[in-house]
C-alpha positions in Angstrom: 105.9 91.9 112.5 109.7 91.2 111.8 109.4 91.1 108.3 107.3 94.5 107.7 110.6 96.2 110.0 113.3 93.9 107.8 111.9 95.8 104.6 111.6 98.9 106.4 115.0 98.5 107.7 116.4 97.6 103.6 114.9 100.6 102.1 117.2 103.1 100.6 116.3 107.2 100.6 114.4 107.0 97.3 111.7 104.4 99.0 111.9 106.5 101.8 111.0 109.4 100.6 108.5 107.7 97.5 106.3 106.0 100.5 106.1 108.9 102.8 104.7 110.8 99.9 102.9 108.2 98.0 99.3 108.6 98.8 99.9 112.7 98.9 101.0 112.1 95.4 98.0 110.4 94.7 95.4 112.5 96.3 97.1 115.0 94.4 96.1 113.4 90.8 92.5 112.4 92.3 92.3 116.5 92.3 93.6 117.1 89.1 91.4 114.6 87.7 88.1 116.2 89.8 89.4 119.3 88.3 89.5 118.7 84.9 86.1 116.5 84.6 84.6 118.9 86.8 83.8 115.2 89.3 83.4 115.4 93.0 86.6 114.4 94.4 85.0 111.8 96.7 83.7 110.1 93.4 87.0 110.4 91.7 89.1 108.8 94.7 86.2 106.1 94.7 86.1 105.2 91.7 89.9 104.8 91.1 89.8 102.4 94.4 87.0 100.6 92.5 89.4 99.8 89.7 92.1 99.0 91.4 92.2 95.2 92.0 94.3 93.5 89.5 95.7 96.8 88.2 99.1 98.3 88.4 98.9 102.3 89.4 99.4 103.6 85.9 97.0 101.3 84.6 94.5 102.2 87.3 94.7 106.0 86.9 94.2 105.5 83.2 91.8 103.5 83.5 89.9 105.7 85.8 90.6 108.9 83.3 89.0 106.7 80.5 85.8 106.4 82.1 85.4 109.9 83.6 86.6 111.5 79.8 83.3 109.1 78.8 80.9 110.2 81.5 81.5 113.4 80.9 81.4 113.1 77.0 77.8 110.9 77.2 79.4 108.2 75.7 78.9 104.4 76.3 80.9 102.9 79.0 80.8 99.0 77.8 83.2 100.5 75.0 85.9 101.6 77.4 88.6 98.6 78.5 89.3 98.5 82.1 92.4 96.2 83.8 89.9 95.0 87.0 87.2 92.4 86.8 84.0 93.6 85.4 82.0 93.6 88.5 84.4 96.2 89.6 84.1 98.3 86.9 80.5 98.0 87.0 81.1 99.8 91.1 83.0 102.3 89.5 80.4 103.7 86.6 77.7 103.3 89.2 79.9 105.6 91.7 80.2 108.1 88.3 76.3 107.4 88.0 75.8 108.6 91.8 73.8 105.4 91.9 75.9 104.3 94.9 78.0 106.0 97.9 81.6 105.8 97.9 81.2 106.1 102.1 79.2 103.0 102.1 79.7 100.9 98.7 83.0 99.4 99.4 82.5 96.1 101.5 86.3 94.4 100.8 88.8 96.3 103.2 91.3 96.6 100.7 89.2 98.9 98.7 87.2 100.9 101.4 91.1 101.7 102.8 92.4 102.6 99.1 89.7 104.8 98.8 90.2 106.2 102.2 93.8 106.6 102.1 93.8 108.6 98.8 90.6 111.0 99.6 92.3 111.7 103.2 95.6 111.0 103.1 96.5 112.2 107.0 93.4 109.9 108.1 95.8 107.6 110.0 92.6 105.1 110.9 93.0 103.8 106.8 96.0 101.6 105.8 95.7 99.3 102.2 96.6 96.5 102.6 96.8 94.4 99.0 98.7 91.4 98.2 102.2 92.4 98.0 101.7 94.1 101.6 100.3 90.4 102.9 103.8 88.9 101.6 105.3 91.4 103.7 103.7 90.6 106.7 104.0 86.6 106.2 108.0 87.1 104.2 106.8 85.5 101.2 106.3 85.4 97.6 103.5 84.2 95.5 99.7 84.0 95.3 97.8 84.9 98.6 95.2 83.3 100.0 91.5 85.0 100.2 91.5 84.5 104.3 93.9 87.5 104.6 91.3 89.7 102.2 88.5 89.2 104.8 88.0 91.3 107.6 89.6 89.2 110.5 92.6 88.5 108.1 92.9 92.3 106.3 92.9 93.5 110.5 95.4 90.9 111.8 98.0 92.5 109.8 96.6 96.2 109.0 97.2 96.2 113.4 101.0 94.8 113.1 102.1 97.9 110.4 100.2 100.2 113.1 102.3 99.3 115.8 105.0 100.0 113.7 104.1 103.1 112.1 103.2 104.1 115.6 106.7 103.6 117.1 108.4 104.9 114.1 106.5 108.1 114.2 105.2 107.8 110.5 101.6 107.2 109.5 100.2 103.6 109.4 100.4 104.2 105.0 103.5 105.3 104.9 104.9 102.8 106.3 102.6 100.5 104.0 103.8 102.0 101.0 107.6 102.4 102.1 107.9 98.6 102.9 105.7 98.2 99.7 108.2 100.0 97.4 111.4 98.3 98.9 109.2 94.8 98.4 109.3 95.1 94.8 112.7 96.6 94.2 114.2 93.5 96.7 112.2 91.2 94.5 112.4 92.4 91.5 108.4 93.0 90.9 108.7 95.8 88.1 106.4 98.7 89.6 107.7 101.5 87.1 108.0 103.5 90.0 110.5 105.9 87.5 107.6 106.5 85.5 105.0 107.0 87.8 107.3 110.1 89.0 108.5 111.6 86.5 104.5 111.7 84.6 102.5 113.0 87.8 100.7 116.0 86.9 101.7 118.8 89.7 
């Protein structure tokens, strides 16, 4: 756990106040984006988790407005581009397709608590934990190994940023996504956080 509080304790006001806000921010587009497609919000937060492996936040939110502007314009969805693997875009046109239910589809934990996290953001039983957050935990860079995507592995760790948030007084992905901001600034992983601010839609 010492290296999820040595980022906590390195990050400035900006990554502060960016991670306490973060998934608020990004329920917040989920419902502009259910509002202009006219989409159940559930599907839009599940699909965008469906997309999201592989795919930097920008690239996932467009992504995800790509295929709701074709379901809801009956076009074909082999023609739009995703970032993700295919089998996870395949998830995500079969959530828009009602095919499949975002409370039971999702079987990695990363997803499940990405979707989770953005439908409900005050849910405090959801934290993501993705690769960057896995670094955190260990204080390392570089490629992570699938045994901390399965369940005993994703839990180990999602527990150590609980006991944290808990003592800190902040929900479980806050903390997440402030130690996840100051991750990338301290090691230069571009995030185009700037951006990502200054283009939200409320």
């Amino acid at each position: 756990m010492k290296f999820i509080k040595r980022y906590l304790n390195q990050a400035n006001e900006v990554e502060i106040q960016g991670g306490m806000t973060w998934y608020q921010r990004a329920h917040g587009i989920a419902v502009e984006l259910s509002s202009k497609y006219n989409i159940d919000i559930k599907i839009v937060c599940s699909v965008i988790s469906a997309l999201s492996p592989r795919a930097v936040w920008e690239s996932n939110i467009r992504d995800a407005e790509n295929l709701f502007r074709c379901h809801c314009n009956g076009r074909k969805y082999h023609n739009v581009k995703v970032t993700t693997y295919g089998r996870n875009k395949q998830k995500a046109i079969d959530l828009l397709k009602e095919t499949i239910n975002p409370d039971t589809c999702f079987v990695a934990p990363k997803t499940l608590n990405f979707y989770q996290n953005i439908f409900n953001p005050e849910n405090k039983d959801y934290i993501t934990i993705d690769g960057h957050s896995i670094n955190i935990f260990y204080g390392k860079l570089g490629a992570v190994e699938n045994k901390h995507f399965t369940k005993k592995g994703y839990n180990k760790i999602a527990k150590a940023y609980r006991i944290i948030a808990e003592k800190c007084g902040i929900m479980p992905n806050q903390l997440q996504a402030i130690t996840w901001l100051t991750f990338k600034r301290i090691n230069n992983i571009k995030v185009n956080w700037r951006y990502y601010q200054q283009n939200l839609p409320f």
